[in-house]
N, C-alpha and C positions, 0 to 999 in steps of 0.2 A: 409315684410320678413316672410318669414313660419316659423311656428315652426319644430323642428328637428326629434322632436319625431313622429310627424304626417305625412300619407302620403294624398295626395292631389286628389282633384278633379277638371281636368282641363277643362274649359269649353271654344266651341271657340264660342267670340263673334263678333259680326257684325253691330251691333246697328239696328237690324230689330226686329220685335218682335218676329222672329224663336229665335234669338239670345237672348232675354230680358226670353223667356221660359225657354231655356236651363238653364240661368242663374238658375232660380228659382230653377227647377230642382235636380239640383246642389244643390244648398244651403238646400235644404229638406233633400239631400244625408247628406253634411255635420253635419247638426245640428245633426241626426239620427246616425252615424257613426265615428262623433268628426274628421271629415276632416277637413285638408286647402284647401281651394279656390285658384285655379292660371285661373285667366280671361289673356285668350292668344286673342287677335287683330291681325288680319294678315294682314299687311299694303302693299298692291302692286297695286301700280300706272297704268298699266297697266290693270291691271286687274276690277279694279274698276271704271276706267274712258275709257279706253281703246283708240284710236285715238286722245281723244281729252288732255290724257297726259302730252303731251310736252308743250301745251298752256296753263298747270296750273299753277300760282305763287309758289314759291320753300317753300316744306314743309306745302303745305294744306292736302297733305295725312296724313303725321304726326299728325296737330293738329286735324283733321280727326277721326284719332283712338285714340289719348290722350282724346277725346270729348264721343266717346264709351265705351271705358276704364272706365272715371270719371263716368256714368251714372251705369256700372256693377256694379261698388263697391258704387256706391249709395245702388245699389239694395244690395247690401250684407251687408252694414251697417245697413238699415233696418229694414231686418230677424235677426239683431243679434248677427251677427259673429266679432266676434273681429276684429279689423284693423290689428292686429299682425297676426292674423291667412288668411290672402286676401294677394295676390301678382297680380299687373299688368304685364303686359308681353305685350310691343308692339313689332310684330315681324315682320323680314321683308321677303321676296322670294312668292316662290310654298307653297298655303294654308296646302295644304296636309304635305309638309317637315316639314315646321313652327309648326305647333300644335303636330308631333308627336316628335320634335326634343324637346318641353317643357313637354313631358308626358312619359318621359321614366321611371322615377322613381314615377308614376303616380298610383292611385287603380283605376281611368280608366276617360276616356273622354266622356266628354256631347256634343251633339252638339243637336239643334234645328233642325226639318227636315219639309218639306212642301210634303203633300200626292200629288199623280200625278195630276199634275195640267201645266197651261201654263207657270210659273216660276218656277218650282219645277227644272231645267236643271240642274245650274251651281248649288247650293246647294246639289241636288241630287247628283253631280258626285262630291262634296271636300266630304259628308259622306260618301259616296260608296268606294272611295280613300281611308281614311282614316282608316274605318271600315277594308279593306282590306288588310293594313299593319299594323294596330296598335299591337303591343304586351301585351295591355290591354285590358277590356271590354273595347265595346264605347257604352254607351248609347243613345239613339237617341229618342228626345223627339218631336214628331205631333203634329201637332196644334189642335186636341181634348181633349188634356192634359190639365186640367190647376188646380195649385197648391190650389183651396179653393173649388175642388171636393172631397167629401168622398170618403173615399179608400173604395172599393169590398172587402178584406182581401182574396183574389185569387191571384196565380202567375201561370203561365201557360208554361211549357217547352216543347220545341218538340225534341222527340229522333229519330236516325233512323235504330236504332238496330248496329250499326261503334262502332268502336273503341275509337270515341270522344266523346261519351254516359258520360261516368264515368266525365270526366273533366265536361258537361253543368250540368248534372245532379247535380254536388255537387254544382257548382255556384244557380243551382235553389234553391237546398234544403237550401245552406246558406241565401240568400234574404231570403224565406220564415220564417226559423228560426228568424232570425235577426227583420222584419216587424212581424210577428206574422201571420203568411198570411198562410192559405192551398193553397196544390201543385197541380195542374193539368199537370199530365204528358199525354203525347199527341204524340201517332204516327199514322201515316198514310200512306196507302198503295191503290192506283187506282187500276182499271180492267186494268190486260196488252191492254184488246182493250175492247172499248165498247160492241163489242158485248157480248164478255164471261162474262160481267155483267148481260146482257138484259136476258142471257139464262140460266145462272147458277144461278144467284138471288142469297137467304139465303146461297146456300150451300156453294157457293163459299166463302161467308163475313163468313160462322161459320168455313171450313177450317183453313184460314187464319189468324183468333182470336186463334187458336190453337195454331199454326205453332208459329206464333208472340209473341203470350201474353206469354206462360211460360220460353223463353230466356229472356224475358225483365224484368217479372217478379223477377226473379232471380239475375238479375243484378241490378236493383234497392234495392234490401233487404241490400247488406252494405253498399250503403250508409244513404239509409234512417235509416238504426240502428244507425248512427251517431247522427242524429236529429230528436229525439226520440219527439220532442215536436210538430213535423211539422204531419197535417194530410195530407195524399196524398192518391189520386186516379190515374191508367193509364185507359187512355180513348183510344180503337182501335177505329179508323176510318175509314173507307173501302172507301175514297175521295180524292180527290189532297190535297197533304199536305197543300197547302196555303192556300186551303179554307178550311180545318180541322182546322189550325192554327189560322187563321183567325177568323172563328167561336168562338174558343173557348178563343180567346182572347178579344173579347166584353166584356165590361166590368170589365177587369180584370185591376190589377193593373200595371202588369210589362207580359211581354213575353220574356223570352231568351230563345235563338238561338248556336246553335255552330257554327263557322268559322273555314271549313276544306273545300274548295272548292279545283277547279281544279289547278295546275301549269301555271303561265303565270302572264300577264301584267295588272295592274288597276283591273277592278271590276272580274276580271278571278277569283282571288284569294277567291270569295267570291261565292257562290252557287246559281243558280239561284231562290231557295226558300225564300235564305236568304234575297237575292238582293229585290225580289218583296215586303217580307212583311217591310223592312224597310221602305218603303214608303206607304205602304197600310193598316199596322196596326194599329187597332183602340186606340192603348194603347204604355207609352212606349217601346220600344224592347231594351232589351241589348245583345250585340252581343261577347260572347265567344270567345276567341281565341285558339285554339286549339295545341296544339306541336305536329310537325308531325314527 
């Protein structure tokens, strides 16, 4: 049973080691930020055995996820975390319903993610889902992560000059404040067409540093006056954002993102910037939700 006063961080797991990560993940969160753990299981028969279902003995799904379950809060009893502060959650339906129907009064969800690869699919698309309707961060932990690497003391944000600047912006600067970490803010802008790169070269990238840098500038000044302890840099890029992003998140500790994509169904809702680096980037991504 959680504590009252505490809000949580819920992690979904799966008993894979995308899913043994996040856990970890997690639990670094908590110790660092005095969370509850809620390890949500999403138990569906179909989904996991698919055809062959019906031919299972009744309730191996169940001891299935009671078996994943027991092994999370292994993993949480061993970081530390009090028994009173861990809650199991075996849950049943649509992965995506399941995990956001346990994080609604959530400080955000973890999941495990596998870069593009030949199974990255069905994982790929419960993040992508997820990420896309959650009304918390969801952070999303790649299998280059792993909990007994030194931190960088780097966090890396990408703005793009919108309206949802102010909201990631203050999510970076808080991480940064909170871990002790300097801010790499990060926008980027392409040649409308290759060629006006090839012919305009400097002039074009020193316009556009102009144009760019002192609205952005400016709009980062309250809130960085907030967190006065945080050093921060903005880095213009004259690249495709993802690989600006990209780049600039090598070796960093954490990347957030904002979540203001287009209207519409599943991964619509999510950008296609956003969409690629969740799966491509070298370092956690925490994924912003934005009020439109």
């Amino acid at each position: 049973m959680t504590t009252p006063h505490a809000k949580a961080a819920v992690v979904g797991v799966d008993g894979t080691p995308d899913g043994a990560r996040a856990v970890d993940y997690a639990l670094a969160l908590a110790v660092r930020d005095e969370l509850d753990v809620r390890l949500v299981h999403v138990s569906h028969d179909y989904v996991r055995y698919g055809a062959l279902a019906p031919y299972l003995p009744p309730g191996t799904a169940r001891e299935d996820g009671e078996s994943v379950l027991r092994d999370a809060a292994k993993q949480a009893d061993e970081a530390g975390i009090p028994s009173d502060r861990v809650t199991a959650v075996l849950a049943q339906g649509p992965r995506t319903a399941a995990l956001l129907e346990h994080a609604a009064d959530a400080e955000c969800i973890v999941l495990g993610t596998r870069n593009f690869a030949v199974r990255h699919l069905l994982t790929g698309a419960t993040s992508l889902s997820v990420t896309a309707h959650s009304t918390v961060p969801v952070c999303c932990v790649p299998p280059s992560w792993s909990g007994s690497q030194p931190r960088s003391g780097r966090v890396v944000v990408g703005v793009d000059g919108s309206n949802a600047d102010s909201v990631v912006l203050e999510a970076a600067f808080t991480e940064a404040d909170v871990s002790g970490a300097d801010l790499e803010i990060v926008h980027a802008w392409p040649a409308v067409r290759p060629y006006d790169a090839a012919v305009t070269g400097r002039v074009l990238d020193e316009d556009w540093e102009r144009t760019a840098g002192e609205p952005l500038t400016s709009s980062i000044g309250p809130i960085a006056a907030t967190h006065p302890a945080v050093r921060w840099e903005l880095h213009l890029d004259y690249q495709r954002v993802t690989v600006a992003l990209h780049a600039a998140a090598t070796h960093a500790d954490l990347l957030v993102l904002g979540r203001h994509g287009h209207n519409g169904p599943f991964g619509l809702l999510v950008g296609s910037n956003t969409r690629t680096l969740l799966h491509a980037a070298p370092c956690p991504t925490e994924v912003v939700p934005v009020p439109v």
